[in-house]
Structures are given as structure tokens and as C-alpha cells.
C-alpha positions in Angstrom: 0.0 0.0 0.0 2.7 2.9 0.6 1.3 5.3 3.5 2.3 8.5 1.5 0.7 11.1 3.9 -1.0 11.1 7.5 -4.1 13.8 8.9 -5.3 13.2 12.3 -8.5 15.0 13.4 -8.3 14.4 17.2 -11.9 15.5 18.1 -13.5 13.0 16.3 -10.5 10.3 17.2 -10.0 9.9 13.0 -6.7 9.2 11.4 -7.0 9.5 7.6 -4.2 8.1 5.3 -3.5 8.1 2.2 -1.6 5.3 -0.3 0.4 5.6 -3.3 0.5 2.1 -4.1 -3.2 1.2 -4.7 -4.5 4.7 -4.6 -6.7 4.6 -1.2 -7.7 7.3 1.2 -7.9 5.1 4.8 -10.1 6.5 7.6 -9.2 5.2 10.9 -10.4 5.1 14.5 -7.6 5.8 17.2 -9.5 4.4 19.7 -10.4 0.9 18.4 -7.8 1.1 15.7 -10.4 -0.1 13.0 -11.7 1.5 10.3 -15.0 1.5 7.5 -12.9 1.1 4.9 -11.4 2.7 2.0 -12.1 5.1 -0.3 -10.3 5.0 -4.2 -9.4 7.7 -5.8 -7.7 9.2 -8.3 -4.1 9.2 -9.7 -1.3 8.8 -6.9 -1.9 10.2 -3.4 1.1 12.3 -1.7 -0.3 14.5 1.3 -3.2 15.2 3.0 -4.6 18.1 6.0 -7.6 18.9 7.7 -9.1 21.8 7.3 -8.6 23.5 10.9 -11.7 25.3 11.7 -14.5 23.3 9.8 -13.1 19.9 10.6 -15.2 18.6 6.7 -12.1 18.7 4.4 -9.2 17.2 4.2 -6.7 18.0 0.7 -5.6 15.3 -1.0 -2.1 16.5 -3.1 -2.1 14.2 -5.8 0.9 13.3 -8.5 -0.4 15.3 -11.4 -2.0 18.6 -11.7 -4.8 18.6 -9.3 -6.1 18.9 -5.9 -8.8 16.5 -4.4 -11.4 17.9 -1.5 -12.5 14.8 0.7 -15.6 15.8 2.7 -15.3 14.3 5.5 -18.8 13.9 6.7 -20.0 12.6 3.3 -17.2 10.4 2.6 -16.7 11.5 -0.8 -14.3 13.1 -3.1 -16.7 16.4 -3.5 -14.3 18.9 -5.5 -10.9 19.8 -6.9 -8.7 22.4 -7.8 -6.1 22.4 -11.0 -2.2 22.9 -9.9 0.3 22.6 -12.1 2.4 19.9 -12.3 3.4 17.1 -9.5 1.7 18.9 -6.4 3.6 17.1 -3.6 3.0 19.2 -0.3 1.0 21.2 1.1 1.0 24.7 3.7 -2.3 25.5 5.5 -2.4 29.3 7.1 -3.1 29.4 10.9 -7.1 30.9 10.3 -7.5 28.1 6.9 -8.3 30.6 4.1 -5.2 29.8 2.0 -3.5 27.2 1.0 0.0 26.9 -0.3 1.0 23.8 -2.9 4.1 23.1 -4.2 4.2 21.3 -7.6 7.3 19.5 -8.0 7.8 19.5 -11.9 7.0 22.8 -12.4 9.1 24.7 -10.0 6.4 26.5 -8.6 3.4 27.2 -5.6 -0.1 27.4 -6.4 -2.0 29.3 -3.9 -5.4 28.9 -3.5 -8.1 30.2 -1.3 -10.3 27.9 0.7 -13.1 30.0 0.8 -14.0 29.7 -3.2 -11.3 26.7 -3.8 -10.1 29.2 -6.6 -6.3 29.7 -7.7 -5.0 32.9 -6.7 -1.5 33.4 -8.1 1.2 31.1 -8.7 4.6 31.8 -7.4 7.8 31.0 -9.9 10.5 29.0 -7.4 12.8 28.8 -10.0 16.1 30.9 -9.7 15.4 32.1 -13.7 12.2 32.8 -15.3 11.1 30.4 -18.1 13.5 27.4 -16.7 12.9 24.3 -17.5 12.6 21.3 -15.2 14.8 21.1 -12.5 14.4 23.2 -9.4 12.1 20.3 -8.1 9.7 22.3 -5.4 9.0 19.8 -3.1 8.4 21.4 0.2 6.4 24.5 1.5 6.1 25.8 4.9 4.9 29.3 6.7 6.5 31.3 9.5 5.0 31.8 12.9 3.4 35.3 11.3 2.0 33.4 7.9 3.8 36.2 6.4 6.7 34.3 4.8 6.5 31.2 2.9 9.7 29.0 2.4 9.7 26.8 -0.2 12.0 23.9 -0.8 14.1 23.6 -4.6 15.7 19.8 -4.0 17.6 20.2 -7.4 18.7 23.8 -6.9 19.8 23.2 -2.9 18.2 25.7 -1.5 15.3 27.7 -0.6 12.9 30.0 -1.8 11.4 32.9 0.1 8.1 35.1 -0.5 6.2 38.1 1.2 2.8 36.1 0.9 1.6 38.8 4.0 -1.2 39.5 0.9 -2.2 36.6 -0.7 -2.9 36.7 -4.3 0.1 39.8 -4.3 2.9 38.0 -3.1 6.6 39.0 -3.7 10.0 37.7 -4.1 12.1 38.4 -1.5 15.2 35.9 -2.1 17.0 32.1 -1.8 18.5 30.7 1.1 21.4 27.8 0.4 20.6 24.4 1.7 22.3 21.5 1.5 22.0 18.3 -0.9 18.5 17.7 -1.9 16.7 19.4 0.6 13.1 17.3 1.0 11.3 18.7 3.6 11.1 22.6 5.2 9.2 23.9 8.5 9.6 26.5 10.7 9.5 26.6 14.5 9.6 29.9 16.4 12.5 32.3 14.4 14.0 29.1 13.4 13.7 27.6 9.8 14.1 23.6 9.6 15.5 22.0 6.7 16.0 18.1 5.8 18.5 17.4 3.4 17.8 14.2 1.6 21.1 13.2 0.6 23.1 15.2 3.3 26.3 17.4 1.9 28.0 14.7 0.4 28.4 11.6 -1.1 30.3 8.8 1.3 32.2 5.6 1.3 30.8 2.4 1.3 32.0 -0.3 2.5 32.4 -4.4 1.4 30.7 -7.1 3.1 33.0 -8.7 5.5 30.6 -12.1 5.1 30.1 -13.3 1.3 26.9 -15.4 2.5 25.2 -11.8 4.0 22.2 -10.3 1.7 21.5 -6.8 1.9 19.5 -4.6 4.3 18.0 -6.2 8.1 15.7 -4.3 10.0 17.2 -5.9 12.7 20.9 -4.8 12.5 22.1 -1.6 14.2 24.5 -0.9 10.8 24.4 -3.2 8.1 27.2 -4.7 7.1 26.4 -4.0 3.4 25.7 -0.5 1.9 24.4 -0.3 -1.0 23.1 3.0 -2.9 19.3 2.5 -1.4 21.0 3.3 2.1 24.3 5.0 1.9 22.9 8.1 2.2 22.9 10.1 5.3 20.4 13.0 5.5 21.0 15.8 7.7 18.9 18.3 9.4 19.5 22.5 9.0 19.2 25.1 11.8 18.7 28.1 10.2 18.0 31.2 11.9 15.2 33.5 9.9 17.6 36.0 8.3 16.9 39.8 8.1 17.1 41.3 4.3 20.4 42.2 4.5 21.7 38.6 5.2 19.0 37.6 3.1 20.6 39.1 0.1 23.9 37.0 1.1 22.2 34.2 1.3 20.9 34.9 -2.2 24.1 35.7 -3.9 25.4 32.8 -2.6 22.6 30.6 -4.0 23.5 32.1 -7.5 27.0 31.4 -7.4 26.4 27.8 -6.6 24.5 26.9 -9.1 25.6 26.3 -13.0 22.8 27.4 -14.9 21.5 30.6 -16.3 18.7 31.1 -19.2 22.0 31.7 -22.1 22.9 28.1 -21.6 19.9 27.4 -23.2 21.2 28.8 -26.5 21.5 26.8 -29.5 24.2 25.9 -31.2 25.8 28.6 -32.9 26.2 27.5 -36.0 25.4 24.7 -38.0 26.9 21.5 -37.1 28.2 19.0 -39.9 26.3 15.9 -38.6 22.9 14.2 -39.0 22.6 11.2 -37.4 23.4 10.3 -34.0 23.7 6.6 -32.5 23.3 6.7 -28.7 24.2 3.4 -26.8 23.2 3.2 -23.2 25.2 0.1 -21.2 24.2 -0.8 -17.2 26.8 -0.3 -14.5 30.6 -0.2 -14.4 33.3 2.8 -13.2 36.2 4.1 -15.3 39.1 2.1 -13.5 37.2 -1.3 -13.9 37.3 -1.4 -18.1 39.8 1.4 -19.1 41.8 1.5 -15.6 44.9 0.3 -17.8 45.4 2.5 -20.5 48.3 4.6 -19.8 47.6 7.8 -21.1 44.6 8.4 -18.8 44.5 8.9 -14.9 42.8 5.3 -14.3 44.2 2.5 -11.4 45.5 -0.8 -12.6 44.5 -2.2 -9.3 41.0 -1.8 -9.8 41.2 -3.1 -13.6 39.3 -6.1 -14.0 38.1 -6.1 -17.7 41.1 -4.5 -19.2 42.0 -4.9 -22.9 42.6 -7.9 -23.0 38.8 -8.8 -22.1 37.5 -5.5 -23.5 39.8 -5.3 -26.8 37.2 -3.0 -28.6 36.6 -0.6 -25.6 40.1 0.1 -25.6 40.5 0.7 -29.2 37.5 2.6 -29.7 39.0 5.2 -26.9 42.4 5.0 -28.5 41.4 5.7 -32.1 39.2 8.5 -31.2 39.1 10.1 -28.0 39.8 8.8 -24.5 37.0 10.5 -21.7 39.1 9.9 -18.5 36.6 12.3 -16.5 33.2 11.9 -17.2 30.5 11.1 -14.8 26.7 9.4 -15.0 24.3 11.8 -12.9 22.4 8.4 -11.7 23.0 6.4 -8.7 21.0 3.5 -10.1 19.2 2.1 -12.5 16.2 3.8 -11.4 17.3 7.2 -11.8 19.5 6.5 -14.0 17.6 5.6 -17.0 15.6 8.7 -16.8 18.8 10.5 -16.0 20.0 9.1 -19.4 16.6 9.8 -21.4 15.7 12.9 -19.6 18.5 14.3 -18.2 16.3 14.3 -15.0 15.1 12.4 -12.1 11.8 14.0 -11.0 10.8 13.8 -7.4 8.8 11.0 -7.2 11.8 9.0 -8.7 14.4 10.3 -6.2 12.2 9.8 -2.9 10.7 6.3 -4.3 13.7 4.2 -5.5 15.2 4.1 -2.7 12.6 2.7 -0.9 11.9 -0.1 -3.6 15.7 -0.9 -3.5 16.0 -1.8 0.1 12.9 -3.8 -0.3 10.7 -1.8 2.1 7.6 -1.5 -0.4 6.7 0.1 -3.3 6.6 -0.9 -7.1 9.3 -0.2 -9.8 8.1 2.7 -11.1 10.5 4.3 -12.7 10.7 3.0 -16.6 8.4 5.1 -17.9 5.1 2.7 -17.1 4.0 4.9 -14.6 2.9 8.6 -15.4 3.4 10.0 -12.5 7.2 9.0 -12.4 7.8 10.5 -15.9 8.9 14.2 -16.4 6.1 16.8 -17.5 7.7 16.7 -21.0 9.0 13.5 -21.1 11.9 12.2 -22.2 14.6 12.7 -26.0 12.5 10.8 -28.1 9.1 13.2 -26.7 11.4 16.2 -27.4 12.7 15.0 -30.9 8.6 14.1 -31.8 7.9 17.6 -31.2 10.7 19.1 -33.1 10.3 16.6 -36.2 13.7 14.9 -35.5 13.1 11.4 -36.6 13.8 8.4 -34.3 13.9 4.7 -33.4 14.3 2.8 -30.0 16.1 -0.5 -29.8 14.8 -1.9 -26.3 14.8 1.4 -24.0 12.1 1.4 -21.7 11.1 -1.9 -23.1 12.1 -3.9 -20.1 8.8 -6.4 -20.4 9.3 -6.6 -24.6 7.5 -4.2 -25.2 7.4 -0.2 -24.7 5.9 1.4 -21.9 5.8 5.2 -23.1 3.2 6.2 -25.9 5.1 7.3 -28.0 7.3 4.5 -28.2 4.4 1.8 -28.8 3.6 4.0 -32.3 5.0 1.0 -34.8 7.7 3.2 -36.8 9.5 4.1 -33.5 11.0 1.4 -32.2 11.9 -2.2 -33.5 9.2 -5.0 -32.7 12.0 -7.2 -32.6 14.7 -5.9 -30.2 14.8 -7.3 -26.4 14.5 -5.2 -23.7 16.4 -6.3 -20.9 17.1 -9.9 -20.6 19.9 -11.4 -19.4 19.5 -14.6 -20.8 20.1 -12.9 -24.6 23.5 -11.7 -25.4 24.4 -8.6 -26.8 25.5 -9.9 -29.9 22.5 -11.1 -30.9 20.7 -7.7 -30.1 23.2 -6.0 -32.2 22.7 -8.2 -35.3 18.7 -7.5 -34.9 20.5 -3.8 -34.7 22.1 -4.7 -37.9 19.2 -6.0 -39.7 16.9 -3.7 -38.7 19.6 -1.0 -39.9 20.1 -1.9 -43.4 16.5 -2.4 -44.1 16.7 1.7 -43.2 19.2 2.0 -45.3 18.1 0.4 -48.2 14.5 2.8 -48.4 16.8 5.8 -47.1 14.9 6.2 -44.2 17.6 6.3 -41.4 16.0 8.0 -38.3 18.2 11.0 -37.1 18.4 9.4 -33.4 18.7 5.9 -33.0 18.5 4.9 -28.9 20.3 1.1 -28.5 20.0 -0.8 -25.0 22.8 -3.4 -24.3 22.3 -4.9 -20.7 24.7 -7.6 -20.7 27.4 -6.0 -18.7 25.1 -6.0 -15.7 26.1 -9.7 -15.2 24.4 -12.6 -13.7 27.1 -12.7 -10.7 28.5 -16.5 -10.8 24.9 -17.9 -11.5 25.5 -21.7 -12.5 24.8 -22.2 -15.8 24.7 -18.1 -16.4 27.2 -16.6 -18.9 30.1 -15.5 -17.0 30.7 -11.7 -16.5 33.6 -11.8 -18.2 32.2 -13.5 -20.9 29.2 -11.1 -20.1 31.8 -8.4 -21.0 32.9 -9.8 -24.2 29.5 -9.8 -25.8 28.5 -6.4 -25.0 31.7 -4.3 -25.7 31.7 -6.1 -29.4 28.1 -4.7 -30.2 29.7 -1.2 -29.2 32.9 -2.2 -32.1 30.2 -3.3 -34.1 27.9 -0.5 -33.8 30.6 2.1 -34.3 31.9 0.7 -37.6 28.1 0.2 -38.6 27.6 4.1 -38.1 31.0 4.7 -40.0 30.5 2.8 -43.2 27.0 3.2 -43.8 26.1 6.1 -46.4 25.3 8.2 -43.3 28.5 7.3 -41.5 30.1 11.1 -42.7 27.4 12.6 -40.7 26.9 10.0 -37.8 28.6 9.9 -34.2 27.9 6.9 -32.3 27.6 7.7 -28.6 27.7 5.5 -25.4 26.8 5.8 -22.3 26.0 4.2 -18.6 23.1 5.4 -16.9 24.9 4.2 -13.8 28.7 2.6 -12.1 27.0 0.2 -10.3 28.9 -1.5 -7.1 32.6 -0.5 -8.4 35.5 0.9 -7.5 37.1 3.7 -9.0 39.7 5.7 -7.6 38.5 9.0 -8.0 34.5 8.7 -7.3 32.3 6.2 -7.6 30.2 8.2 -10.0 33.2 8.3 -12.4 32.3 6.2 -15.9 33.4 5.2 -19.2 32.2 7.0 -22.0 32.3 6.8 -26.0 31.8 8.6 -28.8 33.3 7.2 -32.8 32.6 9.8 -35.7 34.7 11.1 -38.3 34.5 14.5 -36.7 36.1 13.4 -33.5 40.0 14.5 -32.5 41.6 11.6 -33.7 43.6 9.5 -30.9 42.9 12.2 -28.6 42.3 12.4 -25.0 39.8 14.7 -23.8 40.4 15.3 -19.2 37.4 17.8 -19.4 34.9 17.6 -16.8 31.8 15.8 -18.2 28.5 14.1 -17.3 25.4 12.0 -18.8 24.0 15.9 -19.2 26.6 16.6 -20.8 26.3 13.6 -23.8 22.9 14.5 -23.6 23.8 18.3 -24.5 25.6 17.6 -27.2 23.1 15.6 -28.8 20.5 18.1 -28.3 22.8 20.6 -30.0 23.5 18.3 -33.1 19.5 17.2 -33.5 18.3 20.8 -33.2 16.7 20.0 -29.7 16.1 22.4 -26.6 17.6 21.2 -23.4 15.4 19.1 -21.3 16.1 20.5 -17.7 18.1 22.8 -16.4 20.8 20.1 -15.9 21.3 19.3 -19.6 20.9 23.3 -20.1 23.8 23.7 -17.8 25.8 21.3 -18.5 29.3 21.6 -20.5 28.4 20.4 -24.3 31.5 17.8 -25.6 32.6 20.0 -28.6 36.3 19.5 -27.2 36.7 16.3 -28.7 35.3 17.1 -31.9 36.7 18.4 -35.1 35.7 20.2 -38.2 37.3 18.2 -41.0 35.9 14.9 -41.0 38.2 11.5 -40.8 36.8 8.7 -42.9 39.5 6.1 -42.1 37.3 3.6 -41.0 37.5 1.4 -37.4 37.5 -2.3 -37.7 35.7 -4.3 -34.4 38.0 -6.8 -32.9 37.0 -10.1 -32.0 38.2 -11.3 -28.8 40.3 -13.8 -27.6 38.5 -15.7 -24.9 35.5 -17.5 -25.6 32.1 -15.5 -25.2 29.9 -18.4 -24.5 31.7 -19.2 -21.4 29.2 -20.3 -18.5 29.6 -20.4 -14.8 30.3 -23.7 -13.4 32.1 -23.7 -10.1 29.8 -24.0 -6.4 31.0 -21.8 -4.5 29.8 -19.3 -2.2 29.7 -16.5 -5.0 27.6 -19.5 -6.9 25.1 -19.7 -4.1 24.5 -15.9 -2.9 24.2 -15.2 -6.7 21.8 -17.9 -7.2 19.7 -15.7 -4.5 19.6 -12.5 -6.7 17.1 -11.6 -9.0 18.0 -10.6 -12.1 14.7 -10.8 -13.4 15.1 -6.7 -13.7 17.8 -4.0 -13.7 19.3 -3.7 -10.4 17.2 -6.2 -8.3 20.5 -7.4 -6.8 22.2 -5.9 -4.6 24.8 -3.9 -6.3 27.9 -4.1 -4.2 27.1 -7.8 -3.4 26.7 -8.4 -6.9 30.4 -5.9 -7.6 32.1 -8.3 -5.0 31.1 -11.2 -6.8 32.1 -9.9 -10.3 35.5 -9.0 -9.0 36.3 -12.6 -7.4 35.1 -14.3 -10.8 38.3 -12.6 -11.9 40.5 -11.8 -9.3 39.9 -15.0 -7.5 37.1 -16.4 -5.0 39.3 -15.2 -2.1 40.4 -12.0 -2.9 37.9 -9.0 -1.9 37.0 -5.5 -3.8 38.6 -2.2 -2.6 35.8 0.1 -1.1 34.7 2.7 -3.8 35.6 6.3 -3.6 33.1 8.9 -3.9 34.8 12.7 -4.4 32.8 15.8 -3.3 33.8 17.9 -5.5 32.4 22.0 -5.0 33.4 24.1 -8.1 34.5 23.0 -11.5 36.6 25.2 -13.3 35.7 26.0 -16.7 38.5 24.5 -19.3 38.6 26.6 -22.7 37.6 23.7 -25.1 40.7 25.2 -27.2 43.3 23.9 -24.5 
């Protein structure tokens, strides 16, 4: 069921609760602890309150764009009142004419008076006009007076603050810098209160002393295992209610740490000498683990398990074109990180939900695109390229049942009826030869899509599942397709014009010796710096920027939008020497056969979907079926890293 949200009218001894998992408004009696029943309603429930002098209503803040009334002597859902998008919390002045919502997707507060259940004004959260997704309101709460209203931005990190002393002709009066992903705000005396989701910075994790141990007991004081779903450590902010003149501190401050502004948003400047674009998304593996060996960029051998030897292809693609020793996925797990990598966003329901589903404490799996309420307002690339006429095909994104679970996608010319989604039990090989197929048949009618989006799973792994490919042999199969798809791209009569990119949406359970969040990334075109290697900070926004740039595209969020665009590695003057895939030495049918204790705690996983196993239970393993059953995984490093300096692309 998910309790989402909690009223209790004390009088009458009711508790009313809402759940976002079968969509229920409970009413409960606190003295017998029974109840009639419940009532359904509409869309997903976040947050309820009473109405504090008539005791009849209680707001129901659902996941889209509206606001349910509940009478509570009726029983009945009796009215509503439009938001805009994702209303997620609620404020409730002290005398109950006005309420404050604030609607997560669309960085804003919709105020409303109780007395007519009418909008009054809408307050912009956003630190720009105009911005896209990405301030992610999430919290509201009113000082002692009513007269200030702070409101929470999660993805900004920090607060908004408004005069609301007049409803309906409220004013701006400033930010206030939180830390990490602040979730929750309320005030108590002169003191504001601020939770911080994900604290003020990333942390170590550490490796299971015992193999046999799975994941996350109630019943231990500190698990032994961290995994993403509960490495992070919230904290709480004490902040005193400023005066204007700190106020305006504060504020400044707020600007300074954050990367975006509205001229990021520009298009390219000129026209750019490609047309088609090839983006591969991969599962879960750091920098040092596949390209930790190649000299010439800052990787650890140590950490090295699929080096070139095992990954022949990944290594020449990087040394042919361009080597990215510095670039970094934005996801911390499959979850998020899909939509990170299709969206350049996580929205709220995503980043307070996955964690919860991940350490197995209830809730569904949300969060590939088959529920609406998980999906960003304007949904994801191939949404964006739809409305801007860029043509496109999907190759098993968002297909992880076979079949799409977006609209768009299920329309029959935009995506391939016979592409897997995930499923371990298919190599990657054979996806890329349906890839292939598919391809040539576009080629042959000269209708090549402009964006082509390929899923290759394999290099998730099965662990040492008897029977179950071996990761290395896991590995094998799913850096060839990459070879394979970069020649493809390159020899075809689009190859001038075509890039083929690829990505992780996340690193998984591995080490890497700089951060955790630190990835591999590719990109093969003629118009790349030949045998080049590019240090330059970059992220999944960032791929994602650059592909927006190419196709025409706006940016999605105002993480793409501020994101540093890869032009570094490119080059005007294109380079049609072609690359030839390598085949690899070791055999890629390979299957696991020893029982061991790797064998049995991987024949506990479920890898039935992405990231059902434990991730750093599942990284151990992966490293002993290389390094040995006895040797054990360094603990990952994760860098908190506070300003990026801007490198002229020129250098």
C-alpha cells in the first residue's frame, strides 16, 4: 500500500491516510484502531490536511495537476482544484483561508483560497524565469506570522522565500542555500528547519566482511552491506530566519552555486556538420574497472578487471578517437538512471521512491516510464525530438517487459518489434545483429532515423549464476556490439554525418579511484579528434547536450541546459579512415560452473530486472570471478567535488 501522507482530526479520534500504491484514502479510528474502509481515488496520493476550523475537508495533493477535497462527513471526493504539475506538499495558514501547494515538476506554488477553492496566483520558485525542469519544489512551509512562505528547490539546494503577508500579491524576497537535496522545510519559532535528503555529500561504502550476507535487516544496528538505497545520510539545517540584509547574502550565494542561467539554453551557434546520432546506453561499471589500464589516462590498474585484453574493442575505440578519462553518470542507479539518461532528470517521485523499492521496504518499480506519474512533465529525447520533427527509433529502452511502456514508443515506426529489452539470458551480440538487420532495411528505403537509442544490458552480469554466462564473458559480448555498432555508423552512407555515442546510466557497485560516480564513456565519428584524449569535466548531461545541440533540440532540464556540451573532442574536418571491431580472444559463451559461495548468494539475486541485486554484493562477486574467490574488492571512492573550473575547449 505505501502510507504517503498522514491527517489526524483528534476530536472526532480519526486518522486519515492516504496510499500511493493502490491509490486509497484510509479512515481510521484511534480508539479501536479499526476503520469503514477505503475510499479510491484518483491518480497517486502524496499529502493530506484537515481543514482546521471546519473539521469537513481534508486535501488530497495528488501526483499530477490537481487537488482533491475529501468531505469528511460525506465520505466523498466532493471537489478539486487544477495545480500545475506534481503537487507534492502542502502549507495550510493558521485561520485556513489559504493554501500553499508546491508542484514539484514545475518549480512552482499554487496558492489557492479555501473559501471559493479558486487559484490565486502562482509563485515561480525557479532561480530564472522560463527554466525548464529542474528546481524540483518539493516542500512549503509558513512562518509563525503566515507572512513568509519558504519553499523547498531539491535540485537547486536551496530555498525559496516570498512576502505572501497578501495573498494573491505575493513577492519575491530571495534564496537561502541548503544543503543536498533538501526534501522537507518547516519553521519553528524564528528558526527555519531544513531536511537534506542526501546530506552534503556523497560517502564511502564499505564491502561485506561475510560473502553469504544479503542486503538490508531491519534488525541490525549498521548493516554490514551499503548499497546505494542506504548509503545516504540526511541531515537536518538550523537556520535562523535571516533579516534582508543577510537575506541578500544568502541569495548571492545561492547564485554562485548553481551552473545554470537562461544563455545556456542557447542553440548551437552554427550549424553543425552531422545528422545522425547513434546513442548506446550500457548498465553499471566505473572508469578504473574497463579502461583502468590504459596509460595515457588517470585510471588505477589495481582496480582493472576487464582490461583490454577482455574488452579489446573498448580500448581501441578510446584510443582511435578520443579517450574521456573524466566523465560522470548523474544516476546512482538504475532507477534514476535511466531517466537520468533519457531525460537528463530524475523528478521527485523517482528520487524519494527508488530508494525505498531498492531496500525492499515496499513500493513498485516505477520508474521506466510505465507509470505517469514517475515521468517528467515533458517527457523524455525521443518526446522532445517528436515535437521538433527529429526522426527516431528505439532498440529496447524502456522496453524492459518486450514491449514499450511510453506512448510514443508503442507508435510502430519508433521502435523495432523485434529488439529485447532487458534480458539477461540474450547476449548482446544477438541484439546488435537484430540492430544490424533492422539498420540496413533503413538504409536500403533511405529512411535512417536522425536518433537511433540502443539498450545493451549484458554488462550488468548474472554474478557467478550456475549455468549463467560469466561476466567476463558477459563483458565480451556487450563491448563487441559497441565495435560493431561504431563501424556500422561509420561505413554506412550516413556514416560522414553520424557519431555513435555510449553511455552508462549508472557505475554500479565498483571501485574507482577518484569517485564512484566516475564512468566510461564513447563517442566514434569522423568529426572526433583523432587519438585524442579529452580530461574535461563531463557528465550524462553533458552527452545528452551535445546531442541536443547536433538534433536541433532544446535542453530538457536545467541540468542538460547547464551542462558543459562535448565539442572539445570534436573536429571540423571529417576522418573517414574507417574502425574495424575486434574479435576477442577468450571464448564468449563461457558459462559459470564452479559452487561456491559466490555460486550460491548469486543464485539468490534476482536478475529478473535491472538492479534487483544488490549492487555491491553483486560488484564483489564480479571481481572474485576474476581476481579470485578469495580476494575481496577495494571500497569505492566517492569525491565531493564544490566548483568545476571552466576548461577553454581550445586547451
Amino acid at each position: 500500500m505505501s502510507p504517503a501522507g498522514l491527517a489526524l482530526d483528534e476530536k472526532k479520534s480519526r486518522l486519515y491516510v492516504v496510499t500511493k500504491e493502490n491509490n486509497s484514502l484510509y479512515v481510521c479510528d484511534t480508539k479501536t484502531e479499526e476503520g469503514p474502509g477505503a475510499s479510491a481515488i484518483v491518480r497517486r496520493s502524496l499529502q493530506l490536511y484537515p481543514q482546521p476550523r471546519k473539521k469537513r475537508a481534508v486535501y488530497l495533493c495528488l501526483g499530477r495537476k490537481k487537488l482533491w477535497i475529501y468531505d469528511t462527513k460525506k465520505g466523498l471526493l466532493t471537489d478539486s482544484v487544477a495545480t500545475e504539475d506534481h503537487p507534492n506538499d502542502l502549507a495550510l495558514s493558521k485561520d485556513g483561508k489559504w493554501l500553499y501547494v508546491a508542484n514539484a515538476n514545475s518549480n512552482s506554488v499554487t496558492v489557492i483560497g479555501t473559501g471559493d477553492r479558486r487559484q490565486a496566483e502562482t509563485l515561480n520558485a525557479a532561480l530564472f524565469p522560463d527554466a525548464p525542469t529542474g528546481s524540483t519544489t518539493n516542500s512549503v512551509a509558513l512562518s509563525g506570522d503566515d507572512k513568509t512562505l519558504y519553499v523547498a528547490n531539491a535540485d537547486n539546494n536551496c530555498l525559496a522565500v516570498f512576502d505572501v503577508s497578501t495573498p494573491g500579491n505575493s513577492r519575491s524576497k530571495g534564496f537561502i542555500p541548503t544543503g543536498w537535496y533538501p526534501t522537507s522545510v518547516k519553521t519553528l519559532g524564528q528558526k527555519i528547519l531544513v531536511a537534506n535528503g542526501k546530506g552534503l555529500t556523497s560517502t564511502s561504502n564499505r564491502i561485506p566482511a561475510d560473502p553469504e550476507r544479503t542486503g538490508y535487516k531491519k534488525s541490525d544496528p549498521e548493516p554490514r552491506t551499503k548499497s546505494y538505497s542506504n548509503m545516504f545520510t540526511g541531515t537536518l539545517s538550523l537556520i535562523n530566519e535571516p533579516d534582508e540584509s543577510l537575506l541578500n547574502r544568502y541569495a548571492r550565494q545561492v547564485y554562485l552555486n548553481t551552473p545554470y542561467s537562461k544563455e545556456r539554453e542557447a542553440p548551437a551557434a552554427a550549424p553543425v556538420p552531422i545528422k545522425y546520432v547513434f546513442y548506446v546506453l550500457k548498465e553499471n561499471k566505473s572508469y578504473d574497472y574497463i579502461l583502468g589500464d590504459m596509460p595515457q589516462g588517470n585510471g588505477d590498474t589495481s582496480l582493472c578487471i576487464f582490461g583490454k585484453k577482455i574488452t579489446p574493442n573498448a580500448h581501441a575505440i578510446s584510443d582511435q578517437f578520443v579517450l574521456f578519462d573524466n566523465f560522470y553518470v548523474d544516476g546512482e542507479v538504475s532507477a534514476d538512471g535511466h531517466n537520468w539518461s533519457m531525460a537528463a532528470y530524475a523528478t521527485d517521485f523517482t528520487e524519494k521512491n527508488w530508494p525505498y523499492n531498492y531496500a525492499g521496504r515496499g513500493g513498485n518499480y516505477d520508474f521506466d516510464g510505465s507509470r505517469p506519474i514517475a515521468n517528467p512533465t515533458k517527457g523524455f529525447l525521443w518526446d522532445y525530438c517528436h515535437r521538433a520533427g527529429v526522426s527516431f527509433r528505439n532498440y529496447g529502452e524502456f522496453m524492459d517487459n518486450g514491449f514499450p511502456t511510453v506512448p510514443l514508443l508503442k507508435d510502430s515506426g519508433n521502435f523495432c518489434h523485434n529488439y529485447p529489452g532487458w534480458n539477461l539470458a540474450i547476449q548482446d551480440i544477438y541484439r546488435e545483429k537484430i540492430f544490424e538487420h533492422d539498420f540496413d532495411s533503413l538504409v536500403a528505403i533511405d529512411a535512417v532515423r536522425q536518433l537511433s537509442i540502443i539498450y545493451l544490458p549484458n554488462d550488468h552480469t548474472s554474478g557467478r549464476s550456475r549455468g549463467a554466462y560469466t561476466p567476463t564473458a558477459r563483458w565480451r559480448t556487450t563491448i563487441s556490439p559497441s565495435a560493431g555498432l561504431s563501424n556500422i555508423s561509420r561505413t554506412a552512407r550516413s556514416g560522414r554525418k553520424a557519431p555513435s555515442s555510449s553511455s552508462r546510466t549508472t557505475t554500479g557497485g565498483c571501485a574507482d579511484h577518484v569517485d564512484m560516480h566516475r564512468s566510461v564513456a564513447y563517442i566514434a565519428s569522423p568529426h572526433i579528434k583523432m587519438h585524442s584524449v579529452n580530461h574535461t569535466p563531463y557528465s550524462t548531461s553533458s552527452m545528452l547536450r551535445t546531442m541536443e545541440l547536433i538534433l536541433g533540440l532544446p535542453p530538457m532540464s536545467q541540468y542538460d541546459a547547464a551542462a558543459t556540451p562535448m565539442w572539445g573532442c570534436f573536429q571540423a574536418t571529417p576522418d573517414l579512415r574507417p574502425y574495424s571491431a575486434l574479435t576477442p580472444e577468450t571464448d564468449l559463451n563461457a558459462r559459470n560452473s564452479a559452487n561456491n559461495a559466490s555460486a550460491r548468494l548469486s543464485e539468490k539475486f534476482n536478475f529478473s530486472k535491472p538492479d534487483a541485486a544488490p549492487d555491491l554484493q553483486l560488484g564483489d562477486i564480479v571481481w572474485k570471478s576474476v581476481k579470485g574467490e578469495n580476494s575481496a574488492m577495494p571500497a569505492p571512492k566517492r569525491g565531493a567535488f564544490v566548483k568545476v573550473t571552466k576548461i577553454d575547449e581550445d586547451d
